[in-house]
Structure formats: C-alpha cells, structure tokens
C-alpha positions as CSV (number, residue, x, y, z in Angstrom):
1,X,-111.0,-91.7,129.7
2,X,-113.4,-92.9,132.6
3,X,-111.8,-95.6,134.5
4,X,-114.1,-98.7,134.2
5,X,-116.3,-99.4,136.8
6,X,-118.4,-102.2,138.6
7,X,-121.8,-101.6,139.0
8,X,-124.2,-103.3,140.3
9,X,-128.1,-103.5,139.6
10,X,-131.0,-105.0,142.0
11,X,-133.2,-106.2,139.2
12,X,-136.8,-108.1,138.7
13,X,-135.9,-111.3,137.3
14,X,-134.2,-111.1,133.8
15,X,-136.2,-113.3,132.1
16,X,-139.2,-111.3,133.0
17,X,-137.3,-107.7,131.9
18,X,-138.6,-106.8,128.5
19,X,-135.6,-105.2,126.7
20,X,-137.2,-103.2,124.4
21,X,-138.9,-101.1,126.3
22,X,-137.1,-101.3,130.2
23,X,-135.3,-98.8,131.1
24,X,-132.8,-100.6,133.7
25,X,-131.5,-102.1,130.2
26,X,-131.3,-99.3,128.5
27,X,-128.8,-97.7,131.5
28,X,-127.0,-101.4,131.4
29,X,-126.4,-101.2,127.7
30,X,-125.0,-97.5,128.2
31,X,-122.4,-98.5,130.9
32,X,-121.8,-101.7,129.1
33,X,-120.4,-99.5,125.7
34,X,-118.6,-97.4,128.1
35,X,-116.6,-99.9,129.2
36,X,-118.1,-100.8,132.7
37,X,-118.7,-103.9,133.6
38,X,-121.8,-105.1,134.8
39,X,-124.0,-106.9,137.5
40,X,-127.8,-108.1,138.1
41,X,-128.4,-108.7,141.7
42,X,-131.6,-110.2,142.7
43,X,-133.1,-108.9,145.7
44,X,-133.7,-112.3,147.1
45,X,-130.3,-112.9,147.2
46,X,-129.2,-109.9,149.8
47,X,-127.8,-110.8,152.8
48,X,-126.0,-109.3,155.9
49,X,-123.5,-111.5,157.7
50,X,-120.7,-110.7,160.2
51,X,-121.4,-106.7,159.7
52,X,-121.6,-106.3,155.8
53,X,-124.3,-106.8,153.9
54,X,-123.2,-108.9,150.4
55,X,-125.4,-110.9,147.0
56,X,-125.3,-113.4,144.8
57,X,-124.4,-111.1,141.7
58,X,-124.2,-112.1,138.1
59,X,-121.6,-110.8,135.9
60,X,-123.2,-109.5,132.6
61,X,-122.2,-109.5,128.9
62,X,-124.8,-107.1,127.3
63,X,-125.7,-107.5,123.6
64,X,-127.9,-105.0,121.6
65,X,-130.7,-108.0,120.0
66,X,-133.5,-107.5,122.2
67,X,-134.4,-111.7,121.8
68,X,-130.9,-112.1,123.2
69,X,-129.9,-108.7,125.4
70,X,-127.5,-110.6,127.8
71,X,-125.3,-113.9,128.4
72,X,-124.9,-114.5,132.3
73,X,-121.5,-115.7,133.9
74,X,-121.5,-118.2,136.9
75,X,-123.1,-116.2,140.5
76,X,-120.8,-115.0,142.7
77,X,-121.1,-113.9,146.4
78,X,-119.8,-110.9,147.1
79,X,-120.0,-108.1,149.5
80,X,-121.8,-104.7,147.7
81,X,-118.8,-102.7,148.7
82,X,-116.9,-105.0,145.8
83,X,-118.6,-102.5,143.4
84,X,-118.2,-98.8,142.5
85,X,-122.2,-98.2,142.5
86,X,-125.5,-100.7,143.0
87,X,-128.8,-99.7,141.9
88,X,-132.0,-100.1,142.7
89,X,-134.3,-100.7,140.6
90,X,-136.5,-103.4,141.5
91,X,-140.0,-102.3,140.9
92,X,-142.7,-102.6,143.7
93,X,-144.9,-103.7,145.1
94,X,-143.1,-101.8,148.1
95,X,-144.4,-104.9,151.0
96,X,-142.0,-105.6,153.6
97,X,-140.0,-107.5,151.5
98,X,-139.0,-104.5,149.9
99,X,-138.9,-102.3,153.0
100,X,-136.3,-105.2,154.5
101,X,-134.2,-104.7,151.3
102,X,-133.8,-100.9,151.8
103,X,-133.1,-101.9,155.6
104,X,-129.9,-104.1,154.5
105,X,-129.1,-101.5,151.9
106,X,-128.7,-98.9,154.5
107,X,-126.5,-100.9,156.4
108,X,-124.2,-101.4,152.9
109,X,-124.3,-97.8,153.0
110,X,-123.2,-97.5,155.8
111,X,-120.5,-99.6,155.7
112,X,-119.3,-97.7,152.9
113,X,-121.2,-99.4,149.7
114,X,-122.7,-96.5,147.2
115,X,-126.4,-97.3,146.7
116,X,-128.5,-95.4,144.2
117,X,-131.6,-94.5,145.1
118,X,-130.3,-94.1,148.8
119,X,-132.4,-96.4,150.4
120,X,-133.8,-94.7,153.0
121,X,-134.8,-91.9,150.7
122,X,-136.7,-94.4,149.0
123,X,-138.1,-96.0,152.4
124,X,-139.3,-92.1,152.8
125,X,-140.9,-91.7,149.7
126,X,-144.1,-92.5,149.0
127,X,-144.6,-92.5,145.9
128,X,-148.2,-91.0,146.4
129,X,-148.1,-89.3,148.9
130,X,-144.4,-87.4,148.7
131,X,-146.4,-85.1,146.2
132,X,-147.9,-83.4,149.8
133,X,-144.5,-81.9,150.5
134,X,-145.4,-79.6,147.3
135,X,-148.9,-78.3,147.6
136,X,-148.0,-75.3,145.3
137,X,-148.0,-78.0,142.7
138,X,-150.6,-80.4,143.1
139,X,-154.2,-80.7,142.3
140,X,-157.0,-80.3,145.0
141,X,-156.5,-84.3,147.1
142,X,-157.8,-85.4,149.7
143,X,-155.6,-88.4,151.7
144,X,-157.5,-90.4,154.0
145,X,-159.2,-93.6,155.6
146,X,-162.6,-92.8,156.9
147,X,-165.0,-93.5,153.7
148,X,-167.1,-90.5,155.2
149,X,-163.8,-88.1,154.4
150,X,-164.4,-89.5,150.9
151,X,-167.6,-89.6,150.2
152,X,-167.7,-85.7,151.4
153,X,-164.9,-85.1,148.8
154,X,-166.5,-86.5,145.8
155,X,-169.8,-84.8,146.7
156,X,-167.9,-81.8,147.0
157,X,-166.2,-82.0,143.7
158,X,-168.3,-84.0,141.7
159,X,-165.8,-85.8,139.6
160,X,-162.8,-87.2,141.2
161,X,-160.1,-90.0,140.9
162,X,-159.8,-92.8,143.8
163,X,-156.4,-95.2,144.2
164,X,-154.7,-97.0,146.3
165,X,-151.0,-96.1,148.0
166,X,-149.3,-98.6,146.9
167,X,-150.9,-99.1,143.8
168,X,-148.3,-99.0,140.3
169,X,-149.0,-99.0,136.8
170,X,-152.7,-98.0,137.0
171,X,-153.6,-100.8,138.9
172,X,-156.9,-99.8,140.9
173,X,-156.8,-96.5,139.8
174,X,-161.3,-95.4,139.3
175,X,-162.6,-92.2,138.1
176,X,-165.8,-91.5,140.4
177,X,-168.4,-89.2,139.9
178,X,-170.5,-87.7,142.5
179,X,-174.1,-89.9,140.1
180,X,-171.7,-92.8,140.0
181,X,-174.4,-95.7,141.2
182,X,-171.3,-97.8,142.2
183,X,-169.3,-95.2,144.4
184,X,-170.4,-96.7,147.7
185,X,-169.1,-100.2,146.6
186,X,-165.5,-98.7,144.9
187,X,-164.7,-97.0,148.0
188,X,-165.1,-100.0,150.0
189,X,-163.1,-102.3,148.4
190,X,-160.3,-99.6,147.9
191,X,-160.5,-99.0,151.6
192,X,-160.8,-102.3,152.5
193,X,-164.3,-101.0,154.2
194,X,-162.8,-98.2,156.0
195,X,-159.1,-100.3,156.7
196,X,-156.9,-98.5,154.3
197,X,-156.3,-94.9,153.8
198,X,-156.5,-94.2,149.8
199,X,-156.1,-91.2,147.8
200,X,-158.7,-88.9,146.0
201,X,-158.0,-86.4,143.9
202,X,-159.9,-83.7,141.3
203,X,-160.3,-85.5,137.9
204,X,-157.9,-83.9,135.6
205,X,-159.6,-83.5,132.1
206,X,-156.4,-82.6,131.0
207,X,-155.4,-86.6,131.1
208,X,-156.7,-86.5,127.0
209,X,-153.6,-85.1,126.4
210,X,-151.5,-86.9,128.6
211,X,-150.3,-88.2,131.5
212,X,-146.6,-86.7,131.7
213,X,-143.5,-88.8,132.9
214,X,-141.0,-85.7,133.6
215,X,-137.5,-87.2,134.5
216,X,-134.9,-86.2,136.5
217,X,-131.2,-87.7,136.5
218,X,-128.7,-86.8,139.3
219,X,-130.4,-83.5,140.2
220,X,-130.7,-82.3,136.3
221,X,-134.0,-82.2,134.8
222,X,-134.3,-84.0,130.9
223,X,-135.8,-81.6,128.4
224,X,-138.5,-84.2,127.3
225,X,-141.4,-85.4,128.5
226,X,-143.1,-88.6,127.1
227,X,-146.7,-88.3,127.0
228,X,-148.6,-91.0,127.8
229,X,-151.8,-90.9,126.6
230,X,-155.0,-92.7,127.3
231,X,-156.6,-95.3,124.9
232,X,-160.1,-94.6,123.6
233,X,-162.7,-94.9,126.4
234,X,-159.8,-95.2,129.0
235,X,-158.9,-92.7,131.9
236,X,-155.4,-94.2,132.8
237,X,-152.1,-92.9,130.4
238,X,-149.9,-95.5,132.1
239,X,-148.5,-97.6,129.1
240,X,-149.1,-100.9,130.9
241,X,-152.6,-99.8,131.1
242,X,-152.5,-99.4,127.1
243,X,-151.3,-96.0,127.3
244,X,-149.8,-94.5,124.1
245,X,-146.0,-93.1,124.7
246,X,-145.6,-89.6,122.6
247,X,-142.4,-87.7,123.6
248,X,-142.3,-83.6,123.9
249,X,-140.6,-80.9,124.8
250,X,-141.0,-80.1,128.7
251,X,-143.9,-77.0,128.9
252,X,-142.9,-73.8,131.0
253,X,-145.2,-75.4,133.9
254,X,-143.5,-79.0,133.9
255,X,-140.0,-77.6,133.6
256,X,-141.2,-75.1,136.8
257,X,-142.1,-78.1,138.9
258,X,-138.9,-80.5,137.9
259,X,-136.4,-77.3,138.5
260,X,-138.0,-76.4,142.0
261,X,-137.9,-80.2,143.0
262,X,-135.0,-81.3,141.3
263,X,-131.9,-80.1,143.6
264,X,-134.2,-81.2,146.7
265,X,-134.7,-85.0,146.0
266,X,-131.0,-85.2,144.3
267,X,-129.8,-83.8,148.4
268,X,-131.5,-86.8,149.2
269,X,-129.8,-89.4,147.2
270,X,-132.4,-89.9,145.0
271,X,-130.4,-90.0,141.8
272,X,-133.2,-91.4,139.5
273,X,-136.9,-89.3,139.8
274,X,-139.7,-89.8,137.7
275,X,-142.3,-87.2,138.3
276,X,-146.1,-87.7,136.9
277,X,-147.4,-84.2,135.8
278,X,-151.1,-84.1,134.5
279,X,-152.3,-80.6,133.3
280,X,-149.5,-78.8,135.3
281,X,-150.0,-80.7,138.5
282,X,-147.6,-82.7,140.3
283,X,-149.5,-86.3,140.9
284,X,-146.8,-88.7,141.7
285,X,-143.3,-89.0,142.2
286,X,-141.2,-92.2,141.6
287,X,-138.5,-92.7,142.9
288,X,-138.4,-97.1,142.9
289,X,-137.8,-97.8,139.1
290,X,-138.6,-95.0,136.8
291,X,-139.4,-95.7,133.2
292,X,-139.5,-94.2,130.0
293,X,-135.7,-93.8,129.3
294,X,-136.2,-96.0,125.9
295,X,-139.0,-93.9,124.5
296,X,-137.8,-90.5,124.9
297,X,-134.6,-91.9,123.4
298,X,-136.2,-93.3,120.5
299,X,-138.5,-90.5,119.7
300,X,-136.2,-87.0,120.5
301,X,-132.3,-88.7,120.3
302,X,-132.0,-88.0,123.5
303,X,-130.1,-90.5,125.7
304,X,-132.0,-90.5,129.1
305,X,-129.4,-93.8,129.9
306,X,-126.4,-91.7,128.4
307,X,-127.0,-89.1,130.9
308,X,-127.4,-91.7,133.8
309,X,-124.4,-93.1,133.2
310,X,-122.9,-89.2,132.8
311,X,-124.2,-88.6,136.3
312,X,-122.6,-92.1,138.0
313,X,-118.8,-91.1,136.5
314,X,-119.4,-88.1,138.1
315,X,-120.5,-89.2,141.8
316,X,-117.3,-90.9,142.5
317,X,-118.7,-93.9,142.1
C-alpha cells in the first residue's frame, strides 16, 4: 500500500471551480480515495521569507456531491517543503502575476519542495508558441508583429486563423479570409496597431470534426482524445466557447505526435500536457491547467485522474 501523502494544489478560487467538469477536482477526488490528504493553496497567498518560500494552505475533506465537493479546515502557513508534491494548476491569464508565482516556485524547488509542472518549464512554455519547437507537426503559421507580415500571410493563403499569445479558452481567436471587409480593423485591435505580435495560422477545415485535446500524464500518452467540436455557425471547439466534448480513440497521427513529444516535455518536468491537435496538426500545447480529465472519464472509463495520481506515487513524491 502507498504511503499517504500531502499534496498540495495552487488553485483558482474554490468557489469559482465548477466540480463537475474541472479537472483539478477530479485529480483531488482521486488522491482523496487513495488515502492522501489534501491542500488548496491560493496563489495569492505564496510567499518567500528568510530563504523558503511557504502559503496559506487549506486542508481539504473531499466529498463526491458536486453542490457540496469539499469542507475546508482553518488556513495554515506552511512552508511547500511540508508536502510530498504541489501543483500547479492555476489557470492563466499568464501576466506577471503568474510569471512572479513560477519565480517563488523555483526557489521552493530549489530549496527542495517538488512542484508539478516545474515552474520554469512552464515559465518556458508558451503555450502558442512552444508548438515551433515541432514544425514536422504543425500547420503552415506565421508568428509575428508587423501587420504588413500579416496581411501578406492571409493574402497568401486566403483563409486563415488570427489570435492572440496569451489568449485561453477561444478568447479572441477570428477566422479571416483574404475578402474579409473587416481584416484591416481585426488585425489592429489584435496587434494593438502593430504593438503585439499575434499568431496566424492556415484555417483548418478539419475543425468540423474537432478540435482534439490529446493528454499526456507523467510522460505516458492517454489513449483518448476528447473531441471538441464546434457549435453550429462557430469556428472555435473550445467547450467554453460552446464546444461539444465527444471522446475517441487517439488516430495513428495524434498518437504519432503525443509519443514523439511525450518523453521530451516529461524531461522537462512537465508532468501534466494537454496538446491541441486539429486535422493531424499540432496547434497548442498546455502545459498551465489542462482540462478534459472528467469527460474522457465519463465517456471511455478511463481515469485520466487515476493515472495522475499513478504517476505522483511513482515520482517519489
């Protein structure tokens, strides 16, 4: 039997955490029946003092009613080395706030706390733009600031997607086409008239059948994908753009790309990956809060948060 452990996880506020559908729940639950016990840190509440860095944590008794999914204890300050593993899982927007967390979680690190993801692999991972270390697997994308880059692009392509950086959830994401009367004013308010470098990228028709969230736990690729697919007269999959959530088995092409990038980004310390694959291409990959555990586990039987908490016994946490 597993001895029980502490763990730790740096959470949105829990009133705000939707428990049927998040996935940070879903891995609490998991390591709750397993016997672990359990903390929600709030990032606001890091702090380094006399060379360790330590929070305000909340011990956690989980329940399974989704109207009542936890019962806090009284906050405690205590350094992150108190615990076997923390976790990060606050979601972005990644602002300097969230850069300053990763800073002090480095220094935990350091001074011996385990932190998952590693926090400087996540300071180094855009998720946009770590997609360029794999051109083999991408689409044809253009990254850049000067609108005159862009505009060349779309006229060269003729039907493209535009977004932001540091954009999540489909926020500001616009399909452009090369007649599009409004693609002078769209690529000046996504970058900020020529002050923000953006991302374009072919339009994938292949979107119709899916936007694919392709997961990967502790270096090992899960056999499912969850699908999710655009709502009628909608060119974003992403669920909290009204996306529909269908789970299915990984195709040759996806499980190609999550095996080739799976051992490289667990070598980093990046225990939790969700990679976006649309039509065989790599898109994104997200490595800040990854989603989509509850889904796949509901629609296949397979426990995503099962295997999480497979792959934290097993790091010496």
């Amino acid at each position: 039997m597993t001895t029980p452990l502490k763990l730790a996880f740096i959470l949105d506020p829990l009133d705000k955490l939707k428990a049927y559908k998040d996935s940070s729940i879903a891995m609490m639950r998991e390591a709750a029946r397993r016997g672990h016990a359990v903390f929600a840190i709030q990032r606001e509440a890091l702090y380094w003092r006399d060379g360790a860095v330590g929070a305000g944590a909340v011990a956690l008794q989980m329940g399974e009613r989704d109207d009542a999914w936890y019962q806090p204890g009284p906050v405690e300050s205590l350094p992150l080395t108190a615990f076997d593993a923390v976790v990060m899982r606050q979601d972005p927007p990644f602002d300097f706030e969230y850069v300053t967390a990763t800073w002090l979680l480095e220094r935990a690190a350091a001074g011996g706390a385990r932190i998952f993801n590693d926090p400087r692999a996540i300071r180094d991972h855009s998720e946009k733009l770590a997609i360029t270390e794999f051109p083999q697997f991408m689409a044809t994308t253009l990254v850049a600031r000067d609108p005159a880059e862009v505009q060349a692009f779309i006229d060269a392509l003729g039907d493209v997607v535009l977004k932001p950086l540091d954009g999540m959830g489909g926020s500001q994401i616009f399909r452009v086409r090369a007649d599009d009367p409004n693609r002078n004013v769209i690529l000046e308010t996504l970058t900020h008239e020529g002050h923000r470098t953006i991302m374009a990228q072919r339009y994938l028709a292949d979107i119709a059948e899916g936007d694919k969230r392709v997961l990967i736990i502790g270096g090992e690729v899960v056999p499912y994908s969850l699908a999710r697919i655009p709502k009628a007269g909608e060119t974003r999959g992403n669920l909290a753009a009204g996306g529909r959530g269908v789970a299915m088995p990984l195709t040759e092409r996806e499980r190609e790309i999550a095996n080739h990038l799976a051992p490289i980004l667990w070598a980093r310390g990046l225990m939790v990956v969700g990679l976006d694959v649309i039509g065989g291409h790599l898109t994104e990959i997200n490595v800040t809060s990854p989603t989509c555990f509850v889904e796949i586990g509901a629609q296949t039987g397979f426990s995503v948060a099962g295997l999480f908490v497979d792959k934290i016994e097993q790091s010496g946490a």
